[in-house]
N, C-alpha and C positions, 0 to 999 in steps of 0.2 A: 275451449272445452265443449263449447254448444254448436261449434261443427264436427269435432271427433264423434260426437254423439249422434249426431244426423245421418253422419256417415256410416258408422256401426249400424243405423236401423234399418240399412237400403234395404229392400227383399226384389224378390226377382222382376215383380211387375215394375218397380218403380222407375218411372224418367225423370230425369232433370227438366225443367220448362226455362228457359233464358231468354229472352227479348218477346218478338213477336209470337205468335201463334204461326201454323203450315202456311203456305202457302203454295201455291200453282207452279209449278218446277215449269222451266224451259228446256225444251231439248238442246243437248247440246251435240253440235255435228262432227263428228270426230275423222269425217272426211276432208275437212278443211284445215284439220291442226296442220302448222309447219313447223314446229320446233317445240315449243311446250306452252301449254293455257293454263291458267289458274282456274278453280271450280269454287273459291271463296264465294262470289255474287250471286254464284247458280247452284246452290245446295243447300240441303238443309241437317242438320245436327242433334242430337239426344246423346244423353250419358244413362247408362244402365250400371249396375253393381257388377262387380265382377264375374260371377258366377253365374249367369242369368245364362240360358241357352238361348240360343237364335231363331228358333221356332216360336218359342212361348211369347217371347216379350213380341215380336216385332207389330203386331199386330195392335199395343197397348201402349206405345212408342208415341209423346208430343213431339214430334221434331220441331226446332229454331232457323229460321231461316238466315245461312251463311254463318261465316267463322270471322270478320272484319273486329268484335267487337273486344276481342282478347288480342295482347300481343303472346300472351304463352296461355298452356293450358293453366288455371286456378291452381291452386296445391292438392286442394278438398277432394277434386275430381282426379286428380292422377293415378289412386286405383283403380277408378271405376272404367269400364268398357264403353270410347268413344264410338256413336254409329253415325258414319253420313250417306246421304242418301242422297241420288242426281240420273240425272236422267240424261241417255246417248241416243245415236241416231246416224245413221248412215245413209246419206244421199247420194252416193256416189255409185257407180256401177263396176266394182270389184268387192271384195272384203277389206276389209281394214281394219290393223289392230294401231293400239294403244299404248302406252305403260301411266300406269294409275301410281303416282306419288304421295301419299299423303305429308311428307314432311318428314322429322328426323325423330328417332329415339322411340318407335314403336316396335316391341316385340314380337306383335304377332299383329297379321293383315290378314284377312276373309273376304275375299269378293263373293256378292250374291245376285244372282239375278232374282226380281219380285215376280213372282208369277200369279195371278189370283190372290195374291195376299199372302203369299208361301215364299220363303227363301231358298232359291236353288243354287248348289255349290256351286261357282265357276272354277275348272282347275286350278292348282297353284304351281302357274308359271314366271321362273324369275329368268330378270335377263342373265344372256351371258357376258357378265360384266361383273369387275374388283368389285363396284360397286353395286349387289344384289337386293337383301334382305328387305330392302325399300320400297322395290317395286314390285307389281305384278301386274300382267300382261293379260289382257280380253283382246276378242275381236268382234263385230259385227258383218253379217252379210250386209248385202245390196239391198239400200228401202227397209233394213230393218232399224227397230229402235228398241231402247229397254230400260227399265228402272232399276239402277244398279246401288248395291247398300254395302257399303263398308265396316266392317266388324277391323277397330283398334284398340290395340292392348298395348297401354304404356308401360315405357320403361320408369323405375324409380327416381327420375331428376324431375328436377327442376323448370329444364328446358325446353322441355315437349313443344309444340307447336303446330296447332292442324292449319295447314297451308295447301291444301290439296289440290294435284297440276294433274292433267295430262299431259304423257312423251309423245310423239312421232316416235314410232318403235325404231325406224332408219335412224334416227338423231341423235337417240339415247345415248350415246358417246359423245357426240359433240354437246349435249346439253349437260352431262357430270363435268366434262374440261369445262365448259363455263361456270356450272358452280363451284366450280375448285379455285376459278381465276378472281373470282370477286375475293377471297378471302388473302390475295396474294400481297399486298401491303402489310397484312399486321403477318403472315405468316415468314416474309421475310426480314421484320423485327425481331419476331423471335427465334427465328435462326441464329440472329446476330447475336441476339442476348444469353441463346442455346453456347453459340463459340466463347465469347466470355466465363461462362460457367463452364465450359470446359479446361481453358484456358490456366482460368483459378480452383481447378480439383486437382490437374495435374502441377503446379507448382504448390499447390498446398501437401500434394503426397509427396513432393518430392521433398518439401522442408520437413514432413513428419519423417520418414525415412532416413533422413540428414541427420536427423536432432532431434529425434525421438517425442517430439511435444504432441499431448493429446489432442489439443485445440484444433491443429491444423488436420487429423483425421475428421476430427469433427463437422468442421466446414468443410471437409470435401464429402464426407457424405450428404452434408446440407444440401450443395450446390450439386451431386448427383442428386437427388430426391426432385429438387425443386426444375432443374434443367432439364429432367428426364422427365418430368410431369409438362413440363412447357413445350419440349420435343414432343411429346404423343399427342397431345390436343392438337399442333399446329398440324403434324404429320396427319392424322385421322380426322382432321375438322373438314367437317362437311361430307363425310364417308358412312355411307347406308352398308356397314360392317356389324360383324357382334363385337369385334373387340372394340371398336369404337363406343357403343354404345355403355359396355362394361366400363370401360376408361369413365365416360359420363355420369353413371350411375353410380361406381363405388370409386375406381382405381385414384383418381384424379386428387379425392378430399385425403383419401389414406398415405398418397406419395406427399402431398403436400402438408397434412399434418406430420407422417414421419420427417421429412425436412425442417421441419419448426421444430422438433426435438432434440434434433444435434445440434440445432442452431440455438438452443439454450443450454445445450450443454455445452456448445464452443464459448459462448458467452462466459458460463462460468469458470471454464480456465484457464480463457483468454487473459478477462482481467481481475482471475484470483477473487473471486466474488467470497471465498468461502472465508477466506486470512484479509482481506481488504473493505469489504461491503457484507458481512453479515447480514442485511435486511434486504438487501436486492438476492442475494443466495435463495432466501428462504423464499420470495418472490418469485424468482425464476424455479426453483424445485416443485411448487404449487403452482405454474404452468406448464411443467412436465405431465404431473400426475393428472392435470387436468386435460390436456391432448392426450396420454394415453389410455384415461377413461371414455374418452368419446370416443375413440379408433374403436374402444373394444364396445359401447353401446350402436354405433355403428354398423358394423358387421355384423351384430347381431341381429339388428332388425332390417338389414338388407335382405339376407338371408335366409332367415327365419318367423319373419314377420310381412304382413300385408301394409303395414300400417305406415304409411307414405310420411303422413303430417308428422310424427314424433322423427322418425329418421330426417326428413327435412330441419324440423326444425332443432337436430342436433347439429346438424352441419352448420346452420345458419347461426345459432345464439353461439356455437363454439367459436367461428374465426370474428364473431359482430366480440365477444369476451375475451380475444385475442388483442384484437384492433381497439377496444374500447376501455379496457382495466389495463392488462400487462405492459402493450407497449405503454401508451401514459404513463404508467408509473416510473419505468424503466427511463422514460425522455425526465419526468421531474426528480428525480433521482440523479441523475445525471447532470441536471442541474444543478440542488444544493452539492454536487462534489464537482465542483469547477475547475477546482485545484489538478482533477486527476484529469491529466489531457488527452490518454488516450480512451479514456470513458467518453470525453467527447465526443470522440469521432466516433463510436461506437452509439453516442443519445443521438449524432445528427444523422447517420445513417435508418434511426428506427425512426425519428420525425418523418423523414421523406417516406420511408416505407408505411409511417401512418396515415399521413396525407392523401397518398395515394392510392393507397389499402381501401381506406373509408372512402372515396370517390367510386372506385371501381364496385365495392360491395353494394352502394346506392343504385349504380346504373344494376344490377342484376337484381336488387329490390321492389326498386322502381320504375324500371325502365329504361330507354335507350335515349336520343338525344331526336330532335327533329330530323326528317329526313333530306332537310336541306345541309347539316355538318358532313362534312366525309364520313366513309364510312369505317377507316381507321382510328378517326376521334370518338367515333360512337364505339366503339369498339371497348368494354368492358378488361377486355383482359391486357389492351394497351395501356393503360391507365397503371393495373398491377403490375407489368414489367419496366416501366419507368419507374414503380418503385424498387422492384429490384435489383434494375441498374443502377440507382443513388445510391442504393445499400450497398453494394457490390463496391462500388467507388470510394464510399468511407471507408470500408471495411480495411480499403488495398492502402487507403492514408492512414488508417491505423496500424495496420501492419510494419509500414517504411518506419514510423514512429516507434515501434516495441523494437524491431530488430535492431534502430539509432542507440535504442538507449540499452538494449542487451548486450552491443558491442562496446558499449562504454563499458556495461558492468565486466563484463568479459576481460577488457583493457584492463582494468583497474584492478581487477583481480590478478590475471597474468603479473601486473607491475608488483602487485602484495606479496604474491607466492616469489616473483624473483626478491625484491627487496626482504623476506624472510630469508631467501636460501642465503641473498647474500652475507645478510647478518650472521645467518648461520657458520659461512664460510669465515665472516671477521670473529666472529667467537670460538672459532677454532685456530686459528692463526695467532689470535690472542693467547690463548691454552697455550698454543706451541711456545708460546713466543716468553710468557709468562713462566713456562716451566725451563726456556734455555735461561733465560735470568735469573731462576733461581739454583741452575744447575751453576750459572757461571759465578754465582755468588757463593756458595755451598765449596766451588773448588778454589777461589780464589781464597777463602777462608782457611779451607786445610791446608794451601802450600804459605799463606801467612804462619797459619800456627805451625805447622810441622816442618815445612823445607827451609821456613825465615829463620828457626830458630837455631836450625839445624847450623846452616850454613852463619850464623851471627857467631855460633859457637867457634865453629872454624876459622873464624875471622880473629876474633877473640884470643884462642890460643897461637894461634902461629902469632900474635902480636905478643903472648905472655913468652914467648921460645924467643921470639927475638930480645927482648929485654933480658932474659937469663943469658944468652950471649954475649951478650954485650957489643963487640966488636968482632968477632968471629959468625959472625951471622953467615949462614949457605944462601947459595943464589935459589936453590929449591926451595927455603922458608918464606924469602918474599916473594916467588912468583907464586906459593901459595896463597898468601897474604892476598896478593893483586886478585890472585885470580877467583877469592872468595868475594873479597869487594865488587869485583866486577859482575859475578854472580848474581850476587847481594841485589845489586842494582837495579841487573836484567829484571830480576824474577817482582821487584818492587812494581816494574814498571810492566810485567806482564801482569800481576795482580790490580794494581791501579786500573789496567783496560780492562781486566774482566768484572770487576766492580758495576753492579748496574745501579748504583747510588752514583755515580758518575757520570751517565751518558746526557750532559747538558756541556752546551756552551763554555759556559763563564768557567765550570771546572775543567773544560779540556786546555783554553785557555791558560788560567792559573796553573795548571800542570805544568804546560808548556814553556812560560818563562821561569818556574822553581826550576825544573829539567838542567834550558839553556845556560843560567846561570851557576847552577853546579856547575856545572860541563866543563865551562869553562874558567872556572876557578883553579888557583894552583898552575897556569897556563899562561902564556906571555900574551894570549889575546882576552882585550878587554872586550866584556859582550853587555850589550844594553837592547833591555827589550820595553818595547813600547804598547801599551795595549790602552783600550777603553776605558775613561773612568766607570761606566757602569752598562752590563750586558746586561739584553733582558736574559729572564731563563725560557733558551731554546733549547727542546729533545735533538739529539745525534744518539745514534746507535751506536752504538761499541763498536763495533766494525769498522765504521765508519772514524771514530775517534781512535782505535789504535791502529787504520793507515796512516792518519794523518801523522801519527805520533811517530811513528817508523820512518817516514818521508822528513820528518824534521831532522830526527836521530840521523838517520843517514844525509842527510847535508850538513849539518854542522861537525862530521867525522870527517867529509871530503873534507873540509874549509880547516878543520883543526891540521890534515896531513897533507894535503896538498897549496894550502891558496901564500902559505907565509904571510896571514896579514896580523896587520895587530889589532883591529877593532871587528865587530859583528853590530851588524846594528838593526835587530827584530820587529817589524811592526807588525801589527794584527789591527785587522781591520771587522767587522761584524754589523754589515745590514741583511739583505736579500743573501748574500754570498759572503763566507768566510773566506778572508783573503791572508794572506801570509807572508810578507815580501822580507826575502832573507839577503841582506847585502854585507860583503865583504870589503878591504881596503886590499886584497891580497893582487897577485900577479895576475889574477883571470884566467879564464878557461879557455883553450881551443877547441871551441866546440868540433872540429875537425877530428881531432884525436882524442877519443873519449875511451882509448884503451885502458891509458893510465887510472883510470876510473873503475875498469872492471866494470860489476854488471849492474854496481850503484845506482848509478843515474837510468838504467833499466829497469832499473824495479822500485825506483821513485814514479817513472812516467807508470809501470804495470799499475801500480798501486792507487795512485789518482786514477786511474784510467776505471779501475774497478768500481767504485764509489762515487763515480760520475763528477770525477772534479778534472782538473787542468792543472800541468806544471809549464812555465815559460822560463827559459835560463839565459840571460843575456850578459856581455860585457860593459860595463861602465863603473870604467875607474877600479874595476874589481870586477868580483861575481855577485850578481842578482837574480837571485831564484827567487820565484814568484807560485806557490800554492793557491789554488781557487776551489771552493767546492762550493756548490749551491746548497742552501737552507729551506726546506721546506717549512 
């Protein structure tokens, strides 16, 4: 507060006083320069208020002898108008000019020549050269000399530095190519680190495009913001430009705090901060508001204000409150939720970018490192992009990590939605299936009561017609008879199959030798069937149980009219496979001539073949037909 105030009271006469008192200037011979000198040893220095004109004060002016004792200009001072003052001299026998450097990030240069104590404008000639605004060019004749005074007006940074050289006007090109080439280490770092962040904007747009997630728009505007701020420093470092300097003064803090605000908003829907971490949301929301109030106090006092110190020290308490509250909280946060692994990779990513944050902020606080380190390690902004290459590198572990475990969700979801449809398709199969059973129960019901009783009737009477006969019976009354009985039978045994209180085992079974044994009752062949003393209860479909039943029916019709034997002897067998083996004592079959069969034994194999069973017919001793169906 009690240098804002000092500063505020400058008035036009006032000078700064720093070190010694004037001293006795050396000339310096600018016929001897071959490449570029420095004027640090041999000049002298004052700060003026801004406003002060160059007539009034100079005259009122303490100048300090040389600029060695700062590495940058003070904060206090960076509105005020630097003056240096040095003295030329020409021993050679031509003219000879110059270019007068003061160093980087000064708005406005003034050369004067002192005449009597008066300041005479020297033209303002700049080279022709990318790199301009920097210099300006004097000459001297032959045997002259002069007391020449610099009028600097800084730009709003930080970085100002009065370093002031003279060019060899011939050289000035090969003297910018050498200060471009000193900064050629850390500027091919950040190329590199430039291609990485390009690398991950465009696979980041390309998964938001893909897949619609906000997150990944958000880090790619991050990583434009932050890549595109890294690109123009390295691109413009060390370039006596206005866009350079503008980058310096405003562009650089505003790219870079926009890039820290996506980068919390990727944060928060990276890992759902708002349904997962309620206390880190509200955290990260109060580091947004808080980078988008400095942007906008910022630019206002860029702007609109002279006042150097409060703009600085927004810049500075905003990323030192960046680096010093939010990430820490964000790393021990990240801590007590261990459990969430890919919050990890996201706490170890802002550790490194803390570490190294705070390293880098120090050297630009502080100062740089001895001049015996490289000048890559000393280098301020290497520091910060090692952190945001470890960032960059978690970020991409965390990423392999969310996509792992979204295609799991994704899998498992896919599996849910088929395992529903499929359900869906067995709950309608069921419905189907559920409603033929009770259709085929519903019909076997009515031809029980209606067509059973009908034809019982029938049966009935042609047996009461035969008894009033007596012995005069017609051949037409009993093959009525027969042929009601036979009816009777059929339709018994078409009702029995369509019964879905039957489709098991044990009663297809017990069907089977009741059947066999009627069959053959009243018949000269004696039939013995042989079955399990106990079947579990297995499901058979209907379908399934009335081929079977058809395939028996028609082999014991062959074996009743063709085999002449006198025994049948039935086994049933019931593990994995219902087995059936039907043997006869008769003459055996030629399996050759199966005419005399008709389409029988064709529609025995049809029949099994349908139902996924097997018929075998062989000779021994008789006929042995063999039924197999598998059980599920």
């Amino acid at each position: 507060m009690l240098t804002l105030l000092l500063t505020g009271m400058l008035i036009v006469v006032t000078s700064r006083s720093y070190g010694q008192r004037s001293f006795e200037l050396s000339c310096y011979d600018i016929s001897k320069t071959r490449l570029a000198d420095t004027l640090s040893a041999n000049m002298e220095l004052a700060f003026v208020s801004a406003d002060s004109l160059p007539g009034e004060y100079y005259t009122k002016l303490k100048f300090n002898p040389g600029t060695n004792k700062w590495k940058k200009v003070p904060d206090e001072l960076v509105p005020e108008t630097a003056v240096i003052r040095f003295k030329v001299c020409n021993s050679g026998d031509t003219v000879k000019g110059v270019y007068f450097f003061p160093g980087y990030y000064f708005s406005t240069i003034n050369l004067y020549r002192v005449e009597v104590n008066k300041l005479i404008p020297l033209p303002r000639i700049l080279p022709d050269n990318p790199d301009s605004i920097g210099y300006r060019y004097f000459t001297l004749r032959p045997g002259d000399s002069a007391t020449i005074v610099a009028e600097l007006k800084m730009e709003k940074t930080y970085n100002n530095v009065i370093r002031p050289r003279l060019v060899y006007d011939l050289y000035l090109p090969a003297y910018v190519t050498l200060v471009h080439n000193v900064t050629e280490d850390i500027n091919m770092l950040t190329y590199v680190i430039c291609g990485l962040f390009l690398m991950m904007i465009l696979f980041s747009l390309a998964n938001y495009f893909s897949g619609g997630n906000d997150e990944f728009l958000f880090y790619s505007l991050y990583g434009f913001m932050l890549g595109g701020m890294l690109f123009i420093k390295s691109f413009y470092y060390d370039h006596a430009i206005a866009f350079n300097y503008f980058v310096e003064a405003y562009l650089d803090f505003m790219m870079q705090s926009t890039g820290y605000v996506f980068y919390l908003f990727f944060m928060q829907y990276f890992i759902d901060t708002q349904k997962n971490h309620p206390f880190l949301h509200r955290i990260l929301r109060g580091g947004i508001s808080l980078l988008i109030g400095a942007m906008l106090l910022f630019t206002w006092f860029h702007f609109f204000s002279d006042n150097f110190l409060v703009k600085n020290a927004i810049e500075t308490y905003t990323k030192v409150s960046l680096i010093v509250l939010l990430i820490p909280t964000v790393i021990v946060y990240g801590i007590k939720n261990r459990k969430d692994k890919m919050l990890r990779y996201i706490v170890w990513g802002n550790i490194a970018m803390f570490f190294f944050s705070i390293f880098s902020q120090a050297l630009i606080i502080f100062g740089k490192f001895p001049k015996s380190i490289p000048s890559l390690l000393s280098n301020s902004l290497f520091y910060y992009e090692i952190g945001l290459l470890l960032e960059f590198i978690f970020f991409l572990m965390a990423l392999s990590y969310k996509n792992r475990v979204r295609l799991i969700e994704q899998t498992r979801e896919r599996e849910r939605l088929k395992s529903e449809n499929q359900m869906k398709e067995y709950e309608k199969e069921i419905a189907v299936f559920k409603a033929q059973q009770e259709e085929r129960d519903r019909i076997s019901a009515d031809m029980h009561d209606e067509l059973g009783s009908g034809m019982t009737a029938i049966r009935l009477m042609s047996e009461i017609a035969k008894n009033k006969m007596k012995g005069q019976v017609p051949k037409e009354i009993e093959k009525i008879s027969e042929s009601a009985n036979d009816v009777l039978n059929k339709m018994n045994a078409i009702i029995w199959t369509m019964n879905s209180g039957n489709d098991t085992v044990d009663n297809l079974v017990s069907y089977i030798r009741a059947y066999s044994l009627e069959y053959f009752d009243n018949t000269s062949i004696h039939c013995k069937v042989n079955t399990p003393e106990q079947i579990e209860r297995i499901e058979i479909t209907g379908d399934k149980r009335r081929n079977i039943f058809l395939c028996i029916k028609e082999t014991l019709t062959n074996i009743l009219k063709h085999s002449k034997a006198s025994e049948v002897i039935i086994n049933i067998e019931v593990s994995s496979h219902l087995k059936i083996n039907i043997a006869d004592n008769g003459i055996g079959i030629d399996l050759n001539k199966l005419r005399q069969f008709g389409n029988g034994i064709q529609n025995i194999k049809r029949r099994m073949s349908t139902i996924g069973g097997d018929i075998q017919i062989t000779n021994e001793n008789g006929t042995l037909t063999i039924l197999s169906l598998p059980l599920n």
